[in-house]
C-alpha positions in Angstrom: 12.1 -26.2 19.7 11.4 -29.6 18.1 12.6 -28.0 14.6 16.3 -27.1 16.4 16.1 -30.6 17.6 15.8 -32.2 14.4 18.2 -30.1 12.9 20.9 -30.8 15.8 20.3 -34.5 15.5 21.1 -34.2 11.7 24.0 -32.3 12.0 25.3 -34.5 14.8 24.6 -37.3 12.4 26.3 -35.7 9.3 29.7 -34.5 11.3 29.8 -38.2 12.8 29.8 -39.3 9.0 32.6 -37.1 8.1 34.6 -37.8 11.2 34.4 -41.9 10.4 35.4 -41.2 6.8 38.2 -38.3 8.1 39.7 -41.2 10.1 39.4 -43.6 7.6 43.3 -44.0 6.6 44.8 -40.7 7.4 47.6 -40.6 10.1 46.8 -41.5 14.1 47.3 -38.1 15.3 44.2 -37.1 13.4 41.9 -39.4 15.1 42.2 -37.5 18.2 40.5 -34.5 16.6 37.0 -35.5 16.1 34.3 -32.9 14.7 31.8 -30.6 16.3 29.0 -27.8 14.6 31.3 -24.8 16.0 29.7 -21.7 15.8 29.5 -18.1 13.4 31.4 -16.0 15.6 34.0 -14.7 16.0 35.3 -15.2 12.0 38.6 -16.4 11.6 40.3 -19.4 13.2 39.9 -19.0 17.3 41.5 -21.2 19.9 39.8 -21.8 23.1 42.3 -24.1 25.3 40.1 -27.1 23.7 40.2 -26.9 20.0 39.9 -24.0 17.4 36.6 -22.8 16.0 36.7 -22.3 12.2 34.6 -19.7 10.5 34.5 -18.3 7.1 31.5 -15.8 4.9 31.1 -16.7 1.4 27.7 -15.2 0.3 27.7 -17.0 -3.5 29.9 -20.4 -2.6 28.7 -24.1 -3.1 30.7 -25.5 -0.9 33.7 -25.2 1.6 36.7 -27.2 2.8 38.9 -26.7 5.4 42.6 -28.0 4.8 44.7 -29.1 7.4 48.2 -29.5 6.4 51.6 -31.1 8.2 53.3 -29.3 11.3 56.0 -28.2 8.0 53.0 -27.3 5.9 54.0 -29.2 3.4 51.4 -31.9 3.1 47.8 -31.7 3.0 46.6 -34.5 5.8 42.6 -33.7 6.1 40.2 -31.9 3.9 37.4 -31.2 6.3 33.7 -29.8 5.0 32.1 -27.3 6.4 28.4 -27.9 6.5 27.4 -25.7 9.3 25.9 -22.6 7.4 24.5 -19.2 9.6 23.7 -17.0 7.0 27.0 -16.3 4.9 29.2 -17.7 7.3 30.2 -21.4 7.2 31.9 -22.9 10.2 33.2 -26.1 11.5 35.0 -27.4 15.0 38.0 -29.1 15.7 38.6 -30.5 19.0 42.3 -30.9 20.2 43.7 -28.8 17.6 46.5 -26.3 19.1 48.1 -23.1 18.2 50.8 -23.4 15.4 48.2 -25.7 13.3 48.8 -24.9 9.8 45.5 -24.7 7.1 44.0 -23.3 4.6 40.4 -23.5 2.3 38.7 -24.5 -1.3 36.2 -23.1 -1.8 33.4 -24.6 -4.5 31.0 -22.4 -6.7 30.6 -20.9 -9.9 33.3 -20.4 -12.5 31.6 -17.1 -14.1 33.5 -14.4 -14.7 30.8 -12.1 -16.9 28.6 -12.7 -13.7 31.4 -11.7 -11.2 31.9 -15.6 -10.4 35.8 -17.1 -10.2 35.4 -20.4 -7.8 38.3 -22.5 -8.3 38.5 -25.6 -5.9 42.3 -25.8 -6.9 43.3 -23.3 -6.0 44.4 -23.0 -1.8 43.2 -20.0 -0.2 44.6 -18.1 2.9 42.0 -17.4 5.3 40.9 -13.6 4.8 41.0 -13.3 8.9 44.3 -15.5 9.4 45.8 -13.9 12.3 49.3 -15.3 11.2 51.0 -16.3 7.9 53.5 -19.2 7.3 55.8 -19.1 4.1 55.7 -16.7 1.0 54.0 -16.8 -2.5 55.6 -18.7 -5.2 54.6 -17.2 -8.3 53.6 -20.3 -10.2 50.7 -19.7 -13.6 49.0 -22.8 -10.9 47.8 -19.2 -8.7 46.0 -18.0 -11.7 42.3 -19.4 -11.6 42.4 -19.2 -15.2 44.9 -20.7 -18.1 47.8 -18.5 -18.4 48.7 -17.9 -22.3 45.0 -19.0 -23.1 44.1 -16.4 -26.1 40.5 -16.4 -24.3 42.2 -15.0 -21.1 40.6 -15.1 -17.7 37.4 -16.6 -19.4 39.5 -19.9 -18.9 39.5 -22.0 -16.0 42.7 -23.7 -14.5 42.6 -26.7 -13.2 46.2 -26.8 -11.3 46.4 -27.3 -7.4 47.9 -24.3 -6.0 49.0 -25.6 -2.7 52.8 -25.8 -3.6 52.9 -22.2 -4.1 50.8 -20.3 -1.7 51.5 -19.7 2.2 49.3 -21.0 4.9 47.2 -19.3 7.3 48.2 -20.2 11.0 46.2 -20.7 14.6 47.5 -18.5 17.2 47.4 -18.2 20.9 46.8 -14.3 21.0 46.8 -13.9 24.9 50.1 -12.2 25.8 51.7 -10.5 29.1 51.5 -6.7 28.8 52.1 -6.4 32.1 51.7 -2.5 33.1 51.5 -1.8 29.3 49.8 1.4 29.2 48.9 3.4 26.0 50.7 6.6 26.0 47.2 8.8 25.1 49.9 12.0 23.5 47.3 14.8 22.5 47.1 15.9 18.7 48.7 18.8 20.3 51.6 17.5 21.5 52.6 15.2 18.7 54.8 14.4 16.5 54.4 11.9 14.2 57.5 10.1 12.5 57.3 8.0 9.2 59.6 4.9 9.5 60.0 1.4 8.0 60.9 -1.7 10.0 63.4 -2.5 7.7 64.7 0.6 6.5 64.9 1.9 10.1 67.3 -0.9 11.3 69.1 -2.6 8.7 72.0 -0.4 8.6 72.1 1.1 12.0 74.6 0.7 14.8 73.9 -0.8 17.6 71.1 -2.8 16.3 71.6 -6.7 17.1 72.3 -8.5 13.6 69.9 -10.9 14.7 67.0 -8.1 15.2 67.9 -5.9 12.2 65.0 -5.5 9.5 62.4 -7.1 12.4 60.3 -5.7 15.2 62.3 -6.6 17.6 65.4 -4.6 15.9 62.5 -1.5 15.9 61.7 -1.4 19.1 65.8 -2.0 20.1 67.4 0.9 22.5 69.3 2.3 20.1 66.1 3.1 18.4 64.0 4.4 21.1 66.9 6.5 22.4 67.0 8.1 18.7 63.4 8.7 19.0 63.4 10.3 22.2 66.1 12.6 21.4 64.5 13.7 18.2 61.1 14.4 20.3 59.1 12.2 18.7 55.9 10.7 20.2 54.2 8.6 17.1 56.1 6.4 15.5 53.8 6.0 11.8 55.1 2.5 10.6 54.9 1.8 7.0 52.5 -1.5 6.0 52.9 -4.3 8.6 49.9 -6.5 8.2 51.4 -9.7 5.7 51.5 -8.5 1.4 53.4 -10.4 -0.8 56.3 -9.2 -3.6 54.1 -8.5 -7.3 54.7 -11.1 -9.4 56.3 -8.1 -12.3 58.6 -7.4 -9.3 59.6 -10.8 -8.6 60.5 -11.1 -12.4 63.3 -8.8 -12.5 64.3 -9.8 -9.2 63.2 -7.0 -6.8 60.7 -6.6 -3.9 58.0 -5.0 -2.5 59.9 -3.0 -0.5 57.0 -0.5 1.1 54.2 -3.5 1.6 51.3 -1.4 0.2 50.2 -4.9 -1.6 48.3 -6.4 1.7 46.6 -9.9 1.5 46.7 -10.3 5.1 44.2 -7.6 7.1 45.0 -9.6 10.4 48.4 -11.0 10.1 52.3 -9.3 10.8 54.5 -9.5 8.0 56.1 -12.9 8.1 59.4 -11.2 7.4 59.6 -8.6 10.5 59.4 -11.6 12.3 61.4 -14.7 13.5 59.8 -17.9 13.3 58.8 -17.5 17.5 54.8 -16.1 16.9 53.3 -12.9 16.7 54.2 -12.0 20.4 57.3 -10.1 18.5 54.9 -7.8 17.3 53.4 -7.0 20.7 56.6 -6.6 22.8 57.2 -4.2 20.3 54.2 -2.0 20.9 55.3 -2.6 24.7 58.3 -1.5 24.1 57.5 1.7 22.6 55.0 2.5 25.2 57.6 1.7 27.7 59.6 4.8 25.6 56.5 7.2 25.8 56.2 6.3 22.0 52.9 5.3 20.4 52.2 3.1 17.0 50.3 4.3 14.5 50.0 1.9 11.6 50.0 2.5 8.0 47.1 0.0 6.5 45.5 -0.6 3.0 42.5 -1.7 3.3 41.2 -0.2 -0.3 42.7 -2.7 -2.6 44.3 -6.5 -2.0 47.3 -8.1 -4.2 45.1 -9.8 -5.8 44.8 -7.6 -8.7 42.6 -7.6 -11.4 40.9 -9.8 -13.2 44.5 -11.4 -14.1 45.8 -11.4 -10.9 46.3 -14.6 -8.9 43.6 -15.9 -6.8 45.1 -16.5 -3.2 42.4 -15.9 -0.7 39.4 -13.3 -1.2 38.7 -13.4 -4.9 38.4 -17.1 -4.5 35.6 -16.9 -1.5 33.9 -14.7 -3.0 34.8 -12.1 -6.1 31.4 -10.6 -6.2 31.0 -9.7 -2.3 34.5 -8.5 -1.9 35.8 -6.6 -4.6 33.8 -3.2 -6.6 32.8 -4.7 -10.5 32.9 -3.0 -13.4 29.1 -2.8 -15.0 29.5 -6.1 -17.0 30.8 -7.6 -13.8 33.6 -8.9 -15.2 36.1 -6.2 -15.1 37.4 -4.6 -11.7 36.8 -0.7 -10.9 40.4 0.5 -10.3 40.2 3.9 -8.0 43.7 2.4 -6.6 46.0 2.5 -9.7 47.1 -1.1 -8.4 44.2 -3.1 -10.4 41.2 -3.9 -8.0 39.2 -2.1 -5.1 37.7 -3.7 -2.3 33.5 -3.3 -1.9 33.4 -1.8 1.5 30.3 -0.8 1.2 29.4 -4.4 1.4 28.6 -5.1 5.3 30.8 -8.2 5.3 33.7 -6.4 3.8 33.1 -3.5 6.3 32.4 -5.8 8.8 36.1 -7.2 8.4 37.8 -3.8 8.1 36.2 -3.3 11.4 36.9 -6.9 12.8 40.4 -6.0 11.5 40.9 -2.3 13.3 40.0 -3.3 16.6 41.8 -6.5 16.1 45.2 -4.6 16.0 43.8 -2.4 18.8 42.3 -4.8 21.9 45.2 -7.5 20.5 48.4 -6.2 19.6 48.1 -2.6 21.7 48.2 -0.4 18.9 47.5 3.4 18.5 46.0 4.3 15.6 46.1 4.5 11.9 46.7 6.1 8.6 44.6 4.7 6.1 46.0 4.5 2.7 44.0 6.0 -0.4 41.4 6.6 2.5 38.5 8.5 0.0 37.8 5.0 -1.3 36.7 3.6 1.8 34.2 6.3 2.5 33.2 5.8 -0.9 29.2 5.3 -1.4 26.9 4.7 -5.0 26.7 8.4 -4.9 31.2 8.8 -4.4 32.5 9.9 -1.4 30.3 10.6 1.7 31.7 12.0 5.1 28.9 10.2 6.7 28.9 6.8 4.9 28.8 3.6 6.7 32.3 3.1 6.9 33.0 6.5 8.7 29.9 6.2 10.6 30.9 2.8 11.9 34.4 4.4 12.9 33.6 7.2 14.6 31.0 5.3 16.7 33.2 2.7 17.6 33.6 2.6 21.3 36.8 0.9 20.9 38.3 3.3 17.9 36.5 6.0 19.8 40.2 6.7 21.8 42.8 5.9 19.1 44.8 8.2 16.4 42.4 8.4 12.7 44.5 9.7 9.6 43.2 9.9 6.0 45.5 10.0 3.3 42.2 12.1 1.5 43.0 11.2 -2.0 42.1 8.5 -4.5 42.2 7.8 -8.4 38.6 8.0 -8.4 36.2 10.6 -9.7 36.2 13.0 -7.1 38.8 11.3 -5.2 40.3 14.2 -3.9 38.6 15.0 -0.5 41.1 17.0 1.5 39.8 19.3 4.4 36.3 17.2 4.1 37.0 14.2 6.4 34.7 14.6 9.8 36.3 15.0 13.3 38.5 13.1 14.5 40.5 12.7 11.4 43.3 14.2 11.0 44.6 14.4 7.1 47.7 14.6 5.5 48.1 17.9 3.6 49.8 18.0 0.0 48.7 21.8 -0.3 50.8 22.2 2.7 53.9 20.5 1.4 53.6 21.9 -2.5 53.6 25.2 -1.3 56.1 25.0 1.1 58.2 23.1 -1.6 57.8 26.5 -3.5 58.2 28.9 -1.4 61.8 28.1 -0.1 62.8 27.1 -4.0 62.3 30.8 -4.7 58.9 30.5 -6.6 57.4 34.1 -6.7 53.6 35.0 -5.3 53.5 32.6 -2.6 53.5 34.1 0.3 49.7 34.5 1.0 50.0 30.8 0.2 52.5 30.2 2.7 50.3 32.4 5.4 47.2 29.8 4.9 50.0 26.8 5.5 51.6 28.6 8.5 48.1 28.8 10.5 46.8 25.1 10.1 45.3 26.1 6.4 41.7 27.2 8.2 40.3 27.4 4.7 40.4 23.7 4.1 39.8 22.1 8.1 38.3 25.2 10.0 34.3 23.4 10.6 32.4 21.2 11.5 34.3 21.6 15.2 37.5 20.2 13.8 40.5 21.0 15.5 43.7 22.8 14.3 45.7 19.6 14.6 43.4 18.2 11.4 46.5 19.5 8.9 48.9 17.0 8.9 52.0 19.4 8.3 55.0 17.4 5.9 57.0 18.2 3.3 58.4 15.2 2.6 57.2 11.3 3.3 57.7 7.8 2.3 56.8 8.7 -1.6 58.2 11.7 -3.7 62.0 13.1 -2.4 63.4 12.6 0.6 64.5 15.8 1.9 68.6 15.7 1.4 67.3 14.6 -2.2 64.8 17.2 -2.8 67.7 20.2 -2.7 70.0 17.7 -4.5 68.1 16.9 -7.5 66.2 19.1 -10.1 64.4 15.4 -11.6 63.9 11.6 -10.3 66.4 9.1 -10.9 64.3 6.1 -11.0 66.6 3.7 -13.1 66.7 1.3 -10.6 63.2 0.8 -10.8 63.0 -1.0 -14.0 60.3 0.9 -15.2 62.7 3.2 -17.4 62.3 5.9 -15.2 58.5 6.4 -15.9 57.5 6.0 -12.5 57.1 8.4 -9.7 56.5 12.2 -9.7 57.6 14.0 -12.2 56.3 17.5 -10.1 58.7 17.6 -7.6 58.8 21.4 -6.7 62.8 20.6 -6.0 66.1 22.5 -7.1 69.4 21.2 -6.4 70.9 24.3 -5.8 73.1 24.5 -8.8 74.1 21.3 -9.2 72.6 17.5 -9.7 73.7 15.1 -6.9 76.0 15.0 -4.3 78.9 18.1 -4.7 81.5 19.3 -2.9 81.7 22.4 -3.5 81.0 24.5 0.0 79.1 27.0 -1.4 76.2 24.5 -2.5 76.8 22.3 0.3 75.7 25.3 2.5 72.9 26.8 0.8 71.2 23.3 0.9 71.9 22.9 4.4 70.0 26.2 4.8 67.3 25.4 2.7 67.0 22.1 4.4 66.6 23.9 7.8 64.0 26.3 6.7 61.5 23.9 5.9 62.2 22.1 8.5 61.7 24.6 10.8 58.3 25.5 9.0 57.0 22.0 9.9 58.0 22.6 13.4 57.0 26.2 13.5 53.4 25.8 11.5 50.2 25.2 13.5 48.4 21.6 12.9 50.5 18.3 13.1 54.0 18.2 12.6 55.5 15.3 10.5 58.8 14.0 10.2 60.4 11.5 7.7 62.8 9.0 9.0 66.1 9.7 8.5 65.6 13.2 7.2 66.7 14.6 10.5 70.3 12.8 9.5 70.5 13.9 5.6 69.6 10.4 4.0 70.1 10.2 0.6 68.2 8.0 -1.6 70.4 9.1 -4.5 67.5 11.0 -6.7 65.2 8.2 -6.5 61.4 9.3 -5.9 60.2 6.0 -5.5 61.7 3.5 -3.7 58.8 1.0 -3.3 60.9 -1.7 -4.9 64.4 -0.9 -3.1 64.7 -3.0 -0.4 68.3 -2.4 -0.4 70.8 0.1 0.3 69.2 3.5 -1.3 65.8 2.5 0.4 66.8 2.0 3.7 68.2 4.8 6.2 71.8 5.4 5.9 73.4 5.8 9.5 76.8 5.0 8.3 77.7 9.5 7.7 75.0 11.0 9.9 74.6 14.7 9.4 75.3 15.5 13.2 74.6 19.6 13.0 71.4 18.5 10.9 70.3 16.2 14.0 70.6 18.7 16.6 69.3 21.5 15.0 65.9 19.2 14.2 66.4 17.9 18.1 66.4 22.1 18.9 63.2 22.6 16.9 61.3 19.6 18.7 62.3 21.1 22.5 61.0 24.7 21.0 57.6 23.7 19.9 57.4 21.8 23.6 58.5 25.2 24.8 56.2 27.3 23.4 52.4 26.1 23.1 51.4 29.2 21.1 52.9 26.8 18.6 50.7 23.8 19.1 47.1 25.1 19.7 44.2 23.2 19.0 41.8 26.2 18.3 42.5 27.8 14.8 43.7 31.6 14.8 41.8 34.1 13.2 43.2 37.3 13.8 40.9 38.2 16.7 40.4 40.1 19.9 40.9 38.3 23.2 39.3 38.1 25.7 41.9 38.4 28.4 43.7 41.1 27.0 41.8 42.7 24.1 44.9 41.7 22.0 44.5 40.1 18.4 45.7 36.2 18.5 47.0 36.7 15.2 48.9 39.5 13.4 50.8 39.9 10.2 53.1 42.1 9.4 55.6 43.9 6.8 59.0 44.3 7.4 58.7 48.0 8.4 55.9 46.6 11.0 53.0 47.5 9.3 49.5 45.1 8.4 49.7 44.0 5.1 47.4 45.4 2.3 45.2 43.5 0.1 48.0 44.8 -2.3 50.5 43.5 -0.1 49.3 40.1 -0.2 49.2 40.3 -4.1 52.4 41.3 -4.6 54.6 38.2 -6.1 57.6 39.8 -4.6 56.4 40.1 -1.4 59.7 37.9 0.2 59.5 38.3 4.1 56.5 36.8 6.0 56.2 38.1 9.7 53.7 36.7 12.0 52.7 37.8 15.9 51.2 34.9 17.4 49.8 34.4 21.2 46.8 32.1 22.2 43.5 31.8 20.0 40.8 33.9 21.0 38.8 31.2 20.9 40.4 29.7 24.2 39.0 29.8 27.4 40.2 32.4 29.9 41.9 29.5 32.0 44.2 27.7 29.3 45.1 30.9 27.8 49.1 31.3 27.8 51.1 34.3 28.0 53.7 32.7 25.1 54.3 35.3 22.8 56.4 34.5 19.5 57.5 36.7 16.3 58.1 34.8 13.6 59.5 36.1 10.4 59.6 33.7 6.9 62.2 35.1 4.7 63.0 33.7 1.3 64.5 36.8 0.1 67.3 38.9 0.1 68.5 39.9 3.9 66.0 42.6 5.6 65.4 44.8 8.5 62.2 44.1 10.4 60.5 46.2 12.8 59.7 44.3 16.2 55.8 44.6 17.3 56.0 46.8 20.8 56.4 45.4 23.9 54.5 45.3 27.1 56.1 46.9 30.0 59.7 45.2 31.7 59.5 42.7 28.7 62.1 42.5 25.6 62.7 40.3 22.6 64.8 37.1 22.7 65.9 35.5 19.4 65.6 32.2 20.4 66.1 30.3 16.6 68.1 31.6 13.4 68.4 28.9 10.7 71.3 31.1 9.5 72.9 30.5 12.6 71.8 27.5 13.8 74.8 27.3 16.3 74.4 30.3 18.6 72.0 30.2 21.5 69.4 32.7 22.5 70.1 36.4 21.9 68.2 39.4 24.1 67.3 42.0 21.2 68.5 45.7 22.2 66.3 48.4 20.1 63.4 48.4 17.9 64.3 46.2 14.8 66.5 43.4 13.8 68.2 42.1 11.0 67.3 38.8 8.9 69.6 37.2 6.9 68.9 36.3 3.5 66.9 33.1 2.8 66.0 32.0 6.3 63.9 31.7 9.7 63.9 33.7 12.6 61.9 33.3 15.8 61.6 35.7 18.6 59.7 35.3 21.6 58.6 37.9 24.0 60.1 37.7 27.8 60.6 39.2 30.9 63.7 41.4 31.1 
């Protein structure tokens, strides 16, 4: 006890000598903000109705300074130490400081880059848990810890003051009034997830106030939530909100970061979805969309920062700490680069993990939100040993009692050796499924031997998700999404048209799996126009008709164009955003027809996998293929590259309990070749067929099937469903 005394008196004694010299010519409204010790936790800046708490980790640091800057952030007025140390995490206390107070850090140590080392005091630093961001970068070579031009490189050190050109980290209030806010819990089963961009969604479309368009407020406007609701969708999947900044290579030939997968901000909203008003515009948002039945997944990017590598700029975590944060090359001095985009964070370093975690539930208890899709997500289950489904990051996940309830989603790739990881993420991930879209692609461009492919897709590809008590909902079903072709482009164009890029049209795909139908780009000839309408519907309706998780991207549903481009990440213009200005009208209520169908029929959204199997309440198999003349295919059969016209029988999994078992029936036939005459499966007694969807005539409403066969056109869908006569 007498050894915490001493040390309380000292530190009492050294904060009293930094508050005198603090106050010793600086501005009056600064006096009225003397110093206390603070405390470790929680990281970040915290407001408590008396002051705001400041703590920071640094592992390898000499020293750190908190910078208080001007209500306009423009000048520095206090540099405040912080010589409160627990462990790795430095900390100081500011009485009477409020919410809106602007700041920032330097951070003293070791300028070594061979040993992993880049301290630079001159350079300002946003605080890695800053829950909001004021202003945008300013490329400037004074960002660079090093001297730019130097023929020794990053070995250099740069002794510039950054402050001019870097945005500053904010205090916020958090607390806001949800009111009867009330998270709308949809079931893997019933959802369906939609891929949108704040901007994109709303800078072009009607109804939208001018004032809201391209923010969150503009998102979560009526004229958007109507949309929604008529398409069906339950999950909006929002492209990266938390704050990134525009690449300096972009910014040189005058575009954007128009996607936001360039994150230096793990806590923060964009600053540019927002008005100047606080972060509450994110949360009435959320509200809103719950209000609608909607949820909010997020799309985040936690495996790299825009800091780059070892060029980059040094804006926040690079500066506190390079070693702890990022993954180093052997000699230390080089960055591993499993992201293509120049570093990779450490996450297997428990303060890194710990603020991915800090971060996720952050967005969850704060802001309301539903889940998330984690970008490049095999890199944060990454280990010594590579990828491991029960590394510390997924273990800390799934045991997390507040992500215990919320929406997981891997994107289960990443440039790394053995990055690619899909069908191997534990329960409850769900994952998004390239095989599923590549041979979908495929199958309705004409490619030959694909239908035993297109059989794995149809029933929630088993082979890749079907153990370890994962659902059939794990298979994230798309064809298209926010990289690669849209889907008006992807029977438009037979190659990218990335011109617009500057990147000389090297960027993007090249394997598309598209055809344009005879002709590249918009025609109008009818002829083409039709057959890509078709085509269009078909693989829609396999989405829609496929077991797993259907996905939708925004503005497919109305025939957006992004003129040929595969890769819109810097177009924050006109051919990346949504074009409501022409809607495809049939297009929208044909995909608004397929929604209401899988709600109808929950043979179609089962969370047990089907296996062709007995049941128990009827002795009948869950799952049955079929030829066109009605009979089970051969091993032959399913070998046979000409094989054209996929028929399925599906009813509930055997694997269902006698009590949620359904009497839905549905026949579902797959055609991409010529037209053909297929046999019906028998009926049970006082029971017929209906043909309840047709993509070749999407118009006409259900149809009662007289006799034993029926006909299917050429290149198309049909689905039948068993009912009473």
């Amino acid at each position: 006890m007498g050894y915490i005394w001493i040390n309380l008196c000292q530190t009492v004694r050294v904060l009293d000598r930094v508050n005198a010299t603090l106050n010793h010519g600086i501005p009056t409204r600064l006096r009225d903000h003397p110093l206390a010790a603070g405390r470790p936790f929680p990281l970040g800046a915290t407001f408590d109705g008396q002051g705001v708490n400041f703590a920071v980790f640094s592992e390898h640091a000499d020293a750190i300074n908190l910078c208080l800057f001007t209500d306009d952030g423009r000048k520095e007025r206090a540099r405040i130490p912080l010589l409160e140390r627990d462990g790795d995490v430095w900390h100081v206390y500011v009485t009477g400081l409020t919410p809106g107070a602007k700041y920032g850090y330097r951070v003293q140590g070791p300028y070594a880059p061979e040993d992993g080392h880049r301290f630079n005091y001159n350079k300002l630093l946003l605080d890695p848990y800053a829950k909001r961001i004021s202003g945008k970068l300013r490329w400037s070579d004074a960002v660079m810890g090093y001297r730019v031009g130097s023929t020794k490189g990053d070995l250099t050190f740069d002794n510039r003051d950054s402050a001019f050109a870097v945005p500053r980290s904010m205090v916020v209030d958090p607390s806001f009034n949800w009111g009867d806010d009330k998270a709308p819990c949809t079931s893997p089963s019933d959802t369906l997830i939609y891929e949108t961009h704040v901007k994109g969604m709303t800078a072009r479309m009607p109804g939208v106030s001018p004032m809201t368009r391209g923010r969150f407020l503009g998102l979560s406007s009526e004229p958007v939530l109507e949309h929604l609701n008529k398409v069906g969708v339950t999950t909006v999947q929002l492209m990266p909100v938390q704050a990134f900044v525009d690449d300096h290579f972009l910014s040189q030939k005058g575009l954007r970061n128009y996607w936001g997968y360039n994150t230096i901000g793990f806590f923060a909203p964009e600053p540019r979805y927002m008005t100047d008003q606080g972060i509450w515009e994110f949360q009435t948002m959320v509200r809103r969309f719950h209000s609608a039945g909607i949820e909010v997944v997020l799309d985040v990017v936690y495996n790299h920062t825009a800091e780059g590598n070892e060029m980059g700029p040094t804006l926040s975590f690079r500066g506190f700490d390079n070693l702890s944060y990022y993954r180093l090359a052997a000699d230390k001095r080089f960055y591993v680069n499993d992201t293509g985009t120049g570093n990779t964070l450490r996450t297997d370093h428990p303060m890194v993990l710990r603020l991915i975690m800090d971060s996720l539930r952050y967005w969850v208890e704060v802001m309301h939100v539903d889940g998330f899709r984690f970008d490049l997500a095999t890199i944060l289950a990454r280990e010594k040993s590579g990828f491991d489904r029960q590394g510390g990051f997924l273990d800390a996940l799934r045991q997390d009692p507040v992500l215990g309830n919320v929406k997981l989603i891997a994107e289960p790739w990443d440039l790394g050796p053995g990055g690619y990881q899909l069908g191997n993420w534990p329960h409850p991930f769900m994952e998004f499924n390239d095989k599923y879209r590549d041979n979908l692609r495929k199958y309705w461009r004409g490619d030959r031997g694909l239908t035993a492919d297109l059989a794995k897709r149809i029933v929630g590809s088993a082979e890749q998700f079907d153990h370890s008590g994962r659902a059939a909902t794990s298979s994230i079903n798309f064809v298209t999404v926010h990289d690669g072709f849209v889907l008006e482009d992807l029977v438009s164009y037979n190659v990218k048209h990335n011109a617009a890029n500057g990147e000389e049209n090297r960027d993007g795909k090249d394997d598309n799996y598209s055809d344009n139908t005879g002709h590249e780009g918009p025609t109008d000839d009818a002829a083409i126009r039709a057959a890509r309408a078709l085509r269009k519907r078909n693989l829609l309706a396999t989405v829609f008709l496929s077991q797993g998780t259907p996905f939708l991207l925004s503005g497919d549903e109305i025939g957006n164009s992004q003129w040929g481009n595969n890769n819109t990440y810097a177009q924050d213009n006109d051919q990346g955003w949504v074009n409501w200005h022409k809607p495809d009208q049939k297009l929208l209520a044909f995909v608004e027809r397929l929604s209401r169908l899988r709600r109808d029929h929950p043979v179609l959204r089962q969370s047990r996998f089907l296996h062709s199997r007995a049941r128990r309440t009827d002795g009948k198999p869950d799952l049955f293929w079929r030829m066109p003349d009605g009979r089970a295919p051969t091993a032959t059969d399913w070998q046979n590259p000409d094989w054209r016209a996929l028929s399925v029988e599906v009813r509930t999994s055997s694997d269902t309990p006698a009590y949620a078992a359904s009497t839905d029936v549905l026949f579902l036939t797959f055609n991409a070749g010529d037209e053909v005459t297929v046999v019906l499966p028998d009926l049970p007694a006082g029971c017929l067929w209906k043909l309840v969807l047709d993509t070749a005539a999407p118009d006409e409403g259900p149809q009662c099937i007289n006799g034993a066969t029926a006909r299917v056109a050429a290149q198309s869908v049909c689905v039948f469903a068993q009912t009473p006569a």
